[in-house]
C-alpha positions in Angstrom: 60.6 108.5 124.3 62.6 105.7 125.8 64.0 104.7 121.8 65.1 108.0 120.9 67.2 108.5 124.7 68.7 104.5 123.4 69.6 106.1 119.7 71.1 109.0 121.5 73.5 107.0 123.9 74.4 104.4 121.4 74.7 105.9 118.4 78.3 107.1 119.3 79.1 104.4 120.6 78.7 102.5 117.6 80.3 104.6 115.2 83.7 104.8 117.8 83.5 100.9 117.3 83.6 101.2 113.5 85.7 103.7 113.6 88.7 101.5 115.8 87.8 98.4 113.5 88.4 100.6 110.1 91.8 101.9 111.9 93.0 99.2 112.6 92.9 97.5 109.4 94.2 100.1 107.9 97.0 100.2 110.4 97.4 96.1 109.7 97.5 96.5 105.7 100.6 98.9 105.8 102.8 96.6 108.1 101.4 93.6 105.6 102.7 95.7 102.5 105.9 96.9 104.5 106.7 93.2 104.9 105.6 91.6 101.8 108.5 94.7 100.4 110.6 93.4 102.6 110.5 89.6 101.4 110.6 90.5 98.2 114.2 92.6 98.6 115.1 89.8 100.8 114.8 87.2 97.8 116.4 89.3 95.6 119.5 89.7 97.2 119.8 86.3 97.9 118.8 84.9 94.6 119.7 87.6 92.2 123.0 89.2 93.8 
């Protein structure tokens, strides 16, 4: 009785703590590629133009 009233309380838990990590590395990976797009005009203007 007492493992299923643990599974119940910390199974949301849990997943909300996956879920925040997942988020924010997506949220980290589009500021990466934003910036990497960014360098890479960056160079061009100054080595190309």
């Amino acid at each position: 009785m007492v493992m299923k009233h643990e599974i119940i309380i910390f199974t949301p838990i849990f997943v909300l703590l996956i879920g925040s990590i997942f988020f924010t590395i997506l949220k980290k990976r589009k500021r990466s590629a934003k910036s990497i797009y960014k360098l890479i005009d960056d160079l061009e203007k100054k080595y190309i133009y």
